[in-house]
DOFIKOL-124245 format. One record per residue (C-alpha): residue number from 1; x negated, y negated, z negated; residue in three letters. Coordinates in steps of 0.2 Angstrom, whole numbers. Example, Ala and Ser with C-alpha at 12.3 -4.5 7.8 and 13.67 -1.06 7.14 Angstrom:
% DOFIKOL-124245
+-----+-------+-------+-------+-----+
|   i |     X |     Y |     Z |  aa |
+-----+-------+-------+-------+-----+
|   1 |   -62 |    22 |   -39 | Ala |
|   2 |   -68 |     5 |   -36 | Ser |
+-----+-------+-------+-------+-----+
END
This chain:
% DOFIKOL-124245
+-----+-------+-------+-------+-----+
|   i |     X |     Y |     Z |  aa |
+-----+-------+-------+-------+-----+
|   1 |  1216 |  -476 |   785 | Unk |
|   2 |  1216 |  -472 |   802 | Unk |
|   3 |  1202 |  -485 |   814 | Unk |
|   4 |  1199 |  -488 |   832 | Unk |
|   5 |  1180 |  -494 |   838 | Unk |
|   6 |  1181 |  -506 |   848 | Unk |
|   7 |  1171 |  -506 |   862 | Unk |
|   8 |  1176 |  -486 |   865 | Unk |
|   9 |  1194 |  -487 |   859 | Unk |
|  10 |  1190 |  -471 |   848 | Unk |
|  11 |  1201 |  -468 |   835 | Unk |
|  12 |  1193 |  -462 |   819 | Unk |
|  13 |  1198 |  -461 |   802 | Unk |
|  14 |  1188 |  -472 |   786 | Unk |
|  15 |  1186 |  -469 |   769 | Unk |
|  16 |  1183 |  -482 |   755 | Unk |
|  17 |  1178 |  -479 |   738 | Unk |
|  18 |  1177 |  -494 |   726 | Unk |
|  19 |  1160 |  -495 |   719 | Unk |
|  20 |  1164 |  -500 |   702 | Unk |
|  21 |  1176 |  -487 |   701 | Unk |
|  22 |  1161 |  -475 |   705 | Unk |
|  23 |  1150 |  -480 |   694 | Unk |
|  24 |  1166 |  -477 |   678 | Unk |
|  25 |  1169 |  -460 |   685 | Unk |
|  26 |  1149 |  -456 |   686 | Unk |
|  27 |  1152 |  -452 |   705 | Unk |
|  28 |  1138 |  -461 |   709 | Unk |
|  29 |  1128 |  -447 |   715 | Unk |
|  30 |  1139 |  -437 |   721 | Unk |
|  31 |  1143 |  -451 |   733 | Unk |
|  32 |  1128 |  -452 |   738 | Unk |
|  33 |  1123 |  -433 |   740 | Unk |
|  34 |  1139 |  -432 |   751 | Unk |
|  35 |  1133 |  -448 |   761 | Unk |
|  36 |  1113 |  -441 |   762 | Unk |
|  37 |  1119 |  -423 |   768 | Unk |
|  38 |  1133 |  -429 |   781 | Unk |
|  39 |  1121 |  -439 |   789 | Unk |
|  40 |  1112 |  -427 |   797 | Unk |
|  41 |  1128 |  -418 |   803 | Unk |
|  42 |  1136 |  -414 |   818 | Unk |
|  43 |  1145 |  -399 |   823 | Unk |
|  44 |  1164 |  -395 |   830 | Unk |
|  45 |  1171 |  -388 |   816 | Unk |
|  46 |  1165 |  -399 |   803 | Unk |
|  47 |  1173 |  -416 |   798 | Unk |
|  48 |  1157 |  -427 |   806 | Unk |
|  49 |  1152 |  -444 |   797 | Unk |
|  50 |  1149 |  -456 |   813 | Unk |
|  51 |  1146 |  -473 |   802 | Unk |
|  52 |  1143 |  -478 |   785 | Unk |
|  53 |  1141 |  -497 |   776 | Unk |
|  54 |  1148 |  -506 |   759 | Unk |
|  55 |  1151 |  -523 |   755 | Unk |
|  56 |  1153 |  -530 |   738 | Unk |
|  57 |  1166 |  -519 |   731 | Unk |
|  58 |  1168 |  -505 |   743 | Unk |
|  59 |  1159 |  -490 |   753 | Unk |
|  60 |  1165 |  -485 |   769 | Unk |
|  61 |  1161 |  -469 |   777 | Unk |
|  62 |  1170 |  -467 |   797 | Unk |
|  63 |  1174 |  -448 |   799 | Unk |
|  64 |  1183 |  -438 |   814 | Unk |
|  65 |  1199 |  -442 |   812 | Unk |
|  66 |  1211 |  -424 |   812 | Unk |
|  67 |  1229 |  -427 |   811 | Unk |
|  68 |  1233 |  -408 |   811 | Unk |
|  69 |  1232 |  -407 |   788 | Unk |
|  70 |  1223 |  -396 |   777 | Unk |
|  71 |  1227 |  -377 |   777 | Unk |
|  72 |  1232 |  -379 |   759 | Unk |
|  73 |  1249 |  -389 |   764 | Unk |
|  74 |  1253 |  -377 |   776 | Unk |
|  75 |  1251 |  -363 |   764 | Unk |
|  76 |  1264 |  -375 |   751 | Unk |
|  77 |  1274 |  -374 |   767 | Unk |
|  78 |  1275 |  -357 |   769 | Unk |
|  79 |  1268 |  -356 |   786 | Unk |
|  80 |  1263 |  -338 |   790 | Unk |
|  81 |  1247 |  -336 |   798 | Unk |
|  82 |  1243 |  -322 |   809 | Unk |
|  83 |  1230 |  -311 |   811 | Unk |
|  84 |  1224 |  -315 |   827 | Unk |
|  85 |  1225 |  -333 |   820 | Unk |
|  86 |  1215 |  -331 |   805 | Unk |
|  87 |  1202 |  -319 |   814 | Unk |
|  88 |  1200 |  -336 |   827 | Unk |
|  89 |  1197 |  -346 |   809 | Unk |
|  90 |  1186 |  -334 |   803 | Unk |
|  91 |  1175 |  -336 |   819 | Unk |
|  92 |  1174 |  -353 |   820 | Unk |
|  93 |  1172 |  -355 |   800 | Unk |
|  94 |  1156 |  -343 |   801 | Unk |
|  95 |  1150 |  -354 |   817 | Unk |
|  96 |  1150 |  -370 |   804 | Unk |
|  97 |  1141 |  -362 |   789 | Unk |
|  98 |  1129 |  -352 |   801 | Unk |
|  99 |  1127 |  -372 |   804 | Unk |
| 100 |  1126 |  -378 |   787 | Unk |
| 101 |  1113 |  -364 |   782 | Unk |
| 102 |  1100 |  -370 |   797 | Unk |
| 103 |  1099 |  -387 |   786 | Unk |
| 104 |  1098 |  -376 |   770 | Unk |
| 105 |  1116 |  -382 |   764 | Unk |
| 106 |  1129 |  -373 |   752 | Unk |
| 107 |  1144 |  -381 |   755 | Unk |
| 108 |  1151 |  -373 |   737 | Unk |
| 109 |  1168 |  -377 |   739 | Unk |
| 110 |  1177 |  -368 |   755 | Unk |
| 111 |  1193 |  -368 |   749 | Unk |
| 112 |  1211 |  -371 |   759 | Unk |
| 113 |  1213 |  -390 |   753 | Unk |
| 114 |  1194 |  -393 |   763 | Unk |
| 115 |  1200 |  -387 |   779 | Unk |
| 116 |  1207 |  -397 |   790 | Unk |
| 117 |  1215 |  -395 |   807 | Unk |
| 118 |  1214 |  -406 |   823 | Unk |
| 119 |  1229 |  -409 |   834 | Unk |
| 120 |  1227 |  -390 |   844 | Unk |
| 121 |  1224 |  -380 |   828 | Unk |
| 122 |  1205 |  -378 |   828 | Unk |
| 123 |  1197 |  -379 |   809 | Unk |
| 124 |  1185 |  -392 |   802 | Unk |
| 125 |  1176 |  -391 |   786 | Unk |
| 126 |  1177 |  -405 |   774 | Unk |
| 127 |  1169 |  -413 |   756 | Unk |
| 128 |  1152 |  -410 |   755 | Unk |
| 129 |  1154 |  -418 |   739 | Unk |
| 130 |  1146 |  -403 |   729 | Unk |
| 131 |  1136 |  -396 |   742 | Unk |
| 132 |  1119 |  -393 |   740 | Unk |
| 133 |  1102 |  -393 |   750 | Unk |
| 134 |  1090 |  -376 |   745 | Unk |
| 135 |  1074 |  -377 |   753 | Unk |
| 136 |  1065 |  -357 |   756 | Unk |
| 137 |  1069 |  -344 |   744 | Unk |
| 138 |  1074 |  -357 |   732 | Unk |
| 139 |  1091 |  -354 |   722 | Unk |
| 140 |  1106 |  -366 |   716 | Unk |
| 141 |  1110 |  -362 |   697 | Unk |
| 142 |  1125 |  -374 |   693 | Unk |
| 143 |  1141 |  -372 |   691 | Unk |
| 144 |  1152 |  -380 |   706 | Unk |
| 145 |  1165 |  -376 |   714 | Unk |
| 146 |  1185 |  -371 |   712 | Unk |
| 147 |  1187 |  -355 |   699 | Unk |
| 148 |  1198 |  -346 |   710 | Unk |
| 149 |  1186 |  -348 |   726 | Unk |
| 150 |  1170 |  -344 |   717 | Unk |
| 151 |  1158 |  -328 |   721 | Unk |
| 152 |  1153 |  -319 |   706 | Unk |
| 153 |  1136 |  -325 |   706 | Unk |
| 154 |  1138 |  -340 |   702 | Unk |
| 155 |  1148 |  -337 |   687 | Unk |
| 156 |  1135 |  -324 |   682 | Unk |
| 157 |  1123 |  -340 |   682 | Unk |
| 158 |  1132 |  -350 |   671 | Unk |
| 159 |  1135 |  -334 |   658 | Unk |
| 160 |  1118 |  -327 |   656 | Unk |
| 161 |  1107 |  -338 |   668 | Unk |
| 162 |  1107 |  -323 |   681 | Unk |
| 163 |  1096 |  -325 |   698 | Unk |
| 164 |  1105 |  -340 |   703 | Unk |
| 165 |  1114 |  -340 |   720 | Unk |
| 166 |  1113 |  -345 |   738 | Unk |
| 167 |  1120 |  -345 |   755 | Unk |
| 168 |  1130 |  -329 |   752 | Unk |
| 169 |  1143 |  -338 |   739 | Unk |
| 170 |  1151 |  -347 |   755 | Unk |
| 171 |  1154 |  -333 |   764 | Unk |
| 172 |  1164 |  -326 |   749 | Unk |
| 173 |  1176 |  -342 |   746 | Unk |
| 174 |  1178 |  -339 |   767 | Unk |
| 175 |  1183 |  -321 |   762 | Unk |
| 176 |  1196 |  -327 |   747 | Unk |
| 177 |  1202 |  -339 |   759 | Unk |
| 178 |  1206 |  -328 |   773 | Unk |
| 179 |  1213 |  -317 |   761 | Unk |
| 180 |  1226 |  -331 |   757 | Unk |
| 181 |  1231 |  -333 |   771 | Unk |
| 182 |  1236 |  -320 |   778 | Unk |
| 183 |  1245 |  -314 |   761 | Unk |
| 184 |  1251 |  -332 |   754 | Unk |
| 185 |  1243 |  -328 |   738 | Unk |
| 186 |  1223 |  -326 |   733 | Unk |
| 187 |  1216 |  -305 |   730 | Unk |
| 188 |  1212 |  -310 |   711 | Unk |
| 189 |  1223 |  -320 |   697 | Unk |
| 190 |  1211 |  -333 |   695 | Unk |
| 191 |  1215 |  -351 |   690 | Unk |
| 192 |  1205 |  -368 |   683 | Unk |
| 193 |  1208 |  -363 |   665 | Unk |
| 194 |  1204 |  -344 |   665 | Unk |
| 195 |  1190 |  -343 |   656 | Unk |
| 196 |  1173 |  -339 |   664 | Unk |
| 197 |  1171 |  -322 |   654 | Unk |
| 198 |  1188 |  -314 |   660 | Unk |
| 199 |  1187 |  -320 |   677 | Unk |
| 200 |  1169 |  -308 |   675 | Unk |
| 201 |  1180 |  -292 |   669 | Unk |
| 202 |  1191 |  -295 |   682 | Unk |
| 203 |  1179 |  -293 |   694 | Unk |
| 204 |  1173 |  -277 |   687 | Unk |
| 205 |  1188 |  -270 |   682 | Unk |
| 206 |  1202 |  -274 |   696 | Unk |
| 207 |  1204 |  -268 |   714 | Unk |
| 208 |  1209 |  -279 |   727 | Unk |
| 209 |  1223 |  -274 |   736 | Unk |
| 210 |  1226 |  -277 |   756 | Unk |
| 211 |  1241 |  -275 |   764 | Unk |
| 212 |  1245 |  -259 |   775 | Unk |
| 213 |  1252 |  -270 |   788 | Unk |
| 214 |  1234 |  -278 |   791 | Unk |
| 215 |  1224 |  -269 |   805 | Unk |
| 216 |  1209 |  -260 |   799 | Unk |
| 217 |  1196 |  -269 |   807 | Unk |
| 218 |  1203 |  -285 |   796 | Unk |
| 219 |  1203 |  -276 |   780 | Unk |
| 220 |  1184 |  -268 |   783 | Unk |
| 221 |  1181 |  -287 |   786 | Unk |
| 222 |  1187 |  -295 |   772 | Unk |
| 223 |  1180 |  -281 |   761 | Unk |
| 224 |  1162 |  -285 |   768 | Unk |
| 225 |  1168 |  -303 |   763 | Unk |
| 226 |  1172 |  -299 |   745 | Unk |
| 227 |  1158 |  -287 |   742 | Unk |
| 228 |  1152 |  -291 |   722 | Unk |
| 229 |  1135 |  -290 |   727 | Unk |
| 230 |  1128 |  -306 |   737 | Unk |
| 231 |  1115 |  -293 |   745 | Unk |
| 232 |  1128 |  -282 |   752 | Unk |
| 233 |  1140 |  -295 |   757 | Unk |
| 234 |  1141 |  -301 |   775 | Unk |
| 235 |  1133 |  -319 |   773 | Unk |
| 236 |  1127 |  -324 |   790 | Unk |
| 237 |  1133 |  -326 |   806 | Unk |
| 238 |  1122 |  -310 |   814 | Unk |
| 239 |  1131 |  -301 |   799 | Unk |
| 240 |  1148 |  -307 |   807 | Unk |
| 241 |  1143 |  -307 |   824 | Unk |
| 242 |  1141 |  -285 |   821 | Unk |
| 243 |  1159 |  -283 |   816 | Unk |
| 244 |  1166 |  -271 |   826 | Unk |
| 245 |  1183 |  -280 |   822 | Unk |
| 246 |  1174 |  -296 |   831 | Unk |
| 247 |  1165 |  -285 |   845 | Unk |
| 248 |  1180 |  -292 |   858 | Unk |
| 249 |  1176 |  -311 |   852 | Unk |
| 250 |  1166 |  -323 |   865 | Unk |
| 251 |  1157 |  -332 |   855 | Unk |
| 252 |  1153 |  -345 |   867 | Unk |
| 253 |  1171 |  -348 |   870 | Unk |
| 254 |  1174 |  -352 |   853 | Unk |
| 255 |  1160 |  -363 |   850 | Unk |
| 256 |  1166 |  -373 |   862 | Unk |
| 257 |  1186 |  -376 |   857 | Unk |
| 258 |  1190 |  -365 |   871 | Unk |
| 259 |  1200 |  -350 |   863 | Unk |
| 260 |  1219 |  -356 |   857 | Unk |
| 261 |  1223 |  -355 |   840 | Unk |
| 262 |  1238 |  -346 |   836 | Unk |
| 263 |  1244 |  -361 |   827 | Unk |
| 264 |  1246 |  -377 |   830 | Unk |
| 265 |  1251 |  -389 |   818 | Unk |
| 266 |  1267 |  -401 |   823 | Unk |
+-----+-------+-------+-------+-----+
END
């Protein structure tokens, strides 16, 4: 529901989750992993958590409020994304996990539903509810995520309990994303119920096809994105930063909401 504070008339939207209701779904910790890693957050293109407090029954959490919807309804709404919009997205999503990774965060689940725009188009992450926090050289070895957005690493942890995973796996669901859309549909056939070892031989067996009608700069991108190998795969903002597709962007600018988005949401 949407909320005003008071004393600064700021609108803001609240969450509630019924504790009992937790505790039955075993969500308990995920609550409460969400809560811990929000807490320390604030950036632009995140969805910031200002307050948080229970009674009772119920847990609130007071977030920025964006009235603009999540990228995945206007996909189902057949909005077509342009380049120029997407490569803006693409900037200001590597800004936020270049953020995420200073505090040692894998978000694990940049997907189009956790996206959400504000009022002029600009993009904000959402639902740290499987994030995770590694400290140093340490490496995430569970499976969490959405199939079709997940890197192969991680799925090669679950198989044969491979090196684990890191940072990089981000930067690959930000890769799958931008794929989507700017074609409408994702580079591989991968849904929830695939199982885990075809999704694998799909990975080693099919090509990815870009569209001719993409520039090449785009293309070269978003193949750096999908690289197999999470120590070839672009996977930090530096990485992103050296694009000769992004040599034209002021970073600075973008950082601060001052480039227009090619779409804005009615």
């Amino acid at each position: 529901c949407i909320v005003q504070k008071r004393d600064t008339k700021k609108m803001y939207a609240m969450k509630y989750m019924n504790k009992q209701k937790c505790i039955e779904r075993d969500e308990v910790r995920n609550v409460f992993r969400e809560l811990q890693i929000m807490q320390g957050l604030e950036h632009p293109f995140l969805v910031n958590l200002w307050y948080s407090f229970q009674d009772e029954e119920d847990m609130f959490m007071v977030v920025d409020l964006l009235l603009g919807g999540d990228l995945r309804y206007h996909l189902q709404q057949n909005v077509h994304f342009n380049e120029g919009t997407v490569k803006l997205y693409i900037c200001e999503l590597a800004l936020s996990l270049d953020y995420l990774q200073r505090y040692h965060i894998i978000h694990r689940d940049i997907k189009p539903d956790n996206i959400l725009l504000d009022e002029h188009g600009h993009v904000h992450i959402t639902d740290f509810n499987v994030a995770t926090i590694v400290k140093g050289s340490e490496k995430a070895s569970s499976m969490a995520g959405t199939k079709p957005y997940m890197a192969p690493e991680v799925f090669q942890a679950f198989m044969d309990g491979g090196p684990g995973y890191s940072y990089p796996v981000d930067w690959w669901s930000l890769g799958i994303t931008a794929y989507e859309l700017l074609r409408g549909w994702r580079p591989y056939e991968i849904h929830s119920a695939t199982p885990i070892d075809e999704i694998l031989n799909m990975f080693k067996m099919e090509r990815v096809h870009y569209s001719s009608t993409w520039s090449k700069g785009m293309i070269a991108l978003l193949k750096k994105l999908l690289t197999k190998d999470p120590e070839c795969r672009l996977s930090s903002l530096a990485d992103i930063q050296n694009s000769p597709y992004l040599a034209d962007v002021n970073w600075d600018a973008v950082l601060e909401k001052a480039v227009t988005p090619g779409f804005v949401p009615n």
